[in-house]
C-alpha beads as a LAMMPS data file, in Angstrom:
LAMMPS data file: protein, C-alpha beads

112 atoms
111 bonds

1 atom types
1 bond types

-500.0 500.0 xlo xhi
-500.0 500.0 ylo yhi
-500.0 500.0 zlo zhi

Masses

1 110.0

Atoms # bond

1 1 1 -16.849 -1.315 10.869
2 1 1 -13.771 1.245 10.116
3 1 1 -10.661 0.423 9.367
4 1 1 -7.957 -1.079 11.407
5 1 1 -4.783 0.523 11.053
6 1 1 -2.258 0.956 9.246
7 1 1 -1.478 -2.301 6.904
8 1 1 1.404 -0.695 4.614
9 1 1 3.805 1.625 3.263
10 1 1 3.609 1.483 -0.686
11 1 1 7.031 3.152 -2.055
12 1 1 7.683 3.572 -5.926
13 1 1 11.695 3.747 -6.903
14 1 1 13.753 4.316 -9.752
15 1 1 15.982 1.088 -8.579
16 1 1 14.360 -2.103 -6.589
17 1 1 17.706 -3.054 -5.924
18 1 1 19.093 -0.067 -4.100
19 1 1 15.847 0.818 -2.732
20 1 1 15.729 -3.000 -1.119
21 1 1 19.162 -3.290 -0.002
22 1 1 18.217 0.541 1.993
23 1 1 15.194 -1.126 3.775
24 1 1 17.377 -4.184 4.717
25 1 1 20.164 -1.465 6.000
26 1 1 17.266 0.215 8.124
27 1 1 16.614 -3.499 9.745
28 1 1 13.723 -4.664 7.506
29 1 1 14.018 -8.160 6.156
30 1 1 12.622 -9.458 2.246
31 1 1 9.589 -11.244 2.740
32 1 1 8.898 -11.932 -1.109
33 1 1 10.603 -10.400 -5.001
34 1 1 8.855 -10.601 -7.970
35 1 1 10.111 -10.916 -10.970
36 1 1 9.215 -7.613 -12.437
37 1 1 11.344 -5.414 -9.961
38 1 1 9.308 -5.439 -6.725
39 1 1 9.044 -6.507 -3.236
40 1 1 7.820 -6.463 0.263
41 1 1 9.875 -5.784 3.095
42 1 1 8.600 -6.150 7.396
43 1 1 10.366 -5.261 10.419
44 1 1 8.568 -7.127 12.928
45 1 1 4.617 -7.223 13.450
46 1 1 4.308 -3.875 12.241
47 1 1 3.173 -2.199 8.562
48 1 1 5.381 -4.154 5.927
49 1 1 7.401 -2.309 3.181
50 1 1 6.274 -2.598 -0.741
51 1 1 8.487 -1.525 -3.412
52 1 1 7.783 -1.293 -7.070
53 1 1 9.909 0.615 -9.743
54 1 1 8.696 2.898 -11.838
55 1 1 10.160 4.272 -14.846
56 1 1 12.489 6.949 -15.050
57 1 1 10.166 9.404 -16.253
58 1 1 7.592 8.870 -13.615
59 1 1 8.063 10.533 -9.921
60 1 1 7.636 8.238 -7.560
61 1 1 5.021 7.939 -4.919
62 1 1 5.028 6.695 -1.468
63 1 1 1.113 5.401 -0.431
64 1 1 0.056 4.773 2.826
65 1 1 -2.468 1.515 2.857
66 1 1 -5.401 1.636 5.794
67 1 1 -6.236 -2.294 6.871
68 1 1 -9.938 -3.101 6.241
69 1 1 -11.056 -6.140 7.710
70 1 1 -13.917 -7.288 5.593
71 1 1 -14.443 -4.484 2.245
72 1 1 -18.942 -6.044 2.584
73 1 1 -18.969 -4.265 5.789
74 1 1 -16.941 -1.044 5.685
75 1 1 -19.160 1.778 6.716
76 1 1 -17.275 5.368 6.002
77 1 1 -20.218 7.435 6.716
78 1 1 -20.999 10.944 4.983
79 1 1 -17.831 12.945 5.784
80 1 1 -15.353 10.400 2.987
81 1 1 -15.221 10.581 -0.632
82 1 1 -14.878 7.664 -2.444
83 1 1 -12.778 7.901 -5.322
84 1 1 -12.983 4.897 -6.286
85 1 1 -14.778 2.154 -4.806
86 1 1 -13.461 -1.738 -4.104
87 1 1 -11.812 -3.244 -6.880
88 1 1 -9.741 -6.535 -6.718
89 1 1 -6.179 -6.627 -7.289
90 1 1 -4.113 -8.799 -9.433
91 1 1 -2.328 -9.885 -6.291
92 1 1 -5.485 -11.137 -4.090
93 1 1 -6.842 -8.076 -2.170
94 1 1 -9.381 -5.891 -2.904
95 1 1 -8.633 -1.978 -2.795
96 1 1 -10.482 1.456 -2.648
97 1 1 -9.496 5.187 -2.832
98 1 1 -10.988 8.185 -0.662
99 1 1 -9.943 11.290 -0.068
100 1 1 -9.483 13.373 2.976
101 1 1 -10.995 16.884 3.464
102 1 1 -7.511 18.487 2.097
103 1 1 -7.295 16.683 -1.042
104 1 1 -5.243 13.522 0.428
105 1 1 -5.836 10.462 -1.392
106 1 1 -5.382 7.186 0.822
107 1 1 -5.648 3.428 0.001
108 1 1 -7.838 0.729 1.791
109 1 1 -7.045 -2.741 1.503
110 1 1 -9.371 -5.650 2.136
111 1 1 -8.995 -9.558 1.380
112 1 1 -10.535 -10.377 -1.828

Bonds

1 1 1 2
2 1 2 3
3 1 3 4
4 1 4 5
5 1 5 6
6 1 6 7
7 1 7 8
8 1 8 9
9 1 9 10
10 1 10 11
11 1 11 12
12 1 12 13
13 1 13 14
14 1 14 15
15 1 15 16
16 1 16 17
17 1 17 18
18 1 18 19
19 1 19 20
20 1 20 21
21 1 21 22
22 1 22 23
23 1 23 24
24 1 24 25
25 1 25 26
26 1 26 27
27 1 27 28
28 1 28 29
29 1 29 30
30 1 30 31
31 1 31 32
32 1 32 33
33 1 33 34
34 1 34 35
35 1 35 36
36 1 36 37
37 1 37 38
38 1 38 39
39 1 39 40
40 1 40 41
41 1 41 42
42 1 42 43
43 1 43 44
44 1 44 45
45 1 45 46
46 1 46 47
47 1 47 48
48 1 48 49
49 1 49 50
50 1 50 51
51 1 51 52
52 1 52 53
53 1 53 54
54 1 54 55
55 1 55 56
56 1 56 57
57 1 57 58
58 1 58 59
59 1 59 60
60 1 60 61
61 1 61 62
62 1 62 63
63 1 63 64
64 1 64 65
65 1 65 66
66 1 66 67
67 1 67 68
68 1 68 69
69 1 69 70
70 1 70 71
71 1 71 72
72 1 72 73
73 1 73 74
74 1 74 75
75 1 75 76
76 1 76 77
77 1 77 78
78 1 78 79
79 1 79 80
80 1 80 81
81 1 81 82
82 1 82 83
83 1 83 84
84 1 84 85
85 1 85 86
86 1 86 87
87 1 87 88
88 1 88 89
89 1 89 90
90 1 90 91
91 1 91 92
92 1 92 93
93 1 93 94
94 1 94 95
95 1 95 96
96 1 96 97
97 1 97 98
98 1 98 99
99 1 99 100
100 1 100 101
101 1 101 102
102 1 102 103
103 1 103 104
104 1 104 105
105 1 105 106
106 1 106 107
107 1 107 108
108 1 108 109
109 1 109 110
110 1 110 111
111 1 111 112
């Protein structure tokens, strides 16, 4: 099995609020906010939005999440580093790292 897609855009931000209130000017809507300044955002059936802030004197990173349907029977093959392998979440998924031949690191994501 490979993956299946895009499942997410992962943003980092100085602000949550003005970061939010830009997604919900480009047409997404707030699914969920946490109470420690983050959210997710969708615009239809497509990837969804997360944004978490960061402090000031970290750059933030936008992360592009891969869909994996079941982590037990991923098969990458040869040709993908693993960075690091499955690991669960806080927030009930399971997620690995590998990186692409030019140094690219990219998420997977996976129920728990």
């Amino acid at each position: 099995m490979a993956t299946e897609g895009i499942e997410a855009v992962f943003l980092e931000t100085h602000n949550w609020g003005k970061a939010a209130r830009f997604w919900q000017s480009m047409g997404y809507e707030l699914e969920f906010a946490t109470d420690h300044q983050s959210g997710r955002l969708r615009n239809g059936d497509g990837p969804y939005v997360f944004i978490a802030e960061v402090p000031e004197d970290r750059e933030p990173r936008t992360q592009i999440v891969l869909k994996v349907a079941d982590a037990r029977a991923l098969d990458l093959g040869a040709d993908v580093e693993v960075v690091t392998p499955f690991e669960k979440t806080h927030h009930g998924t399971a997620e690995m790292t590998v990186r692409d031949p030019d140094g690219r690191l990219w998420s997977l994501q996976a129920p728990a």
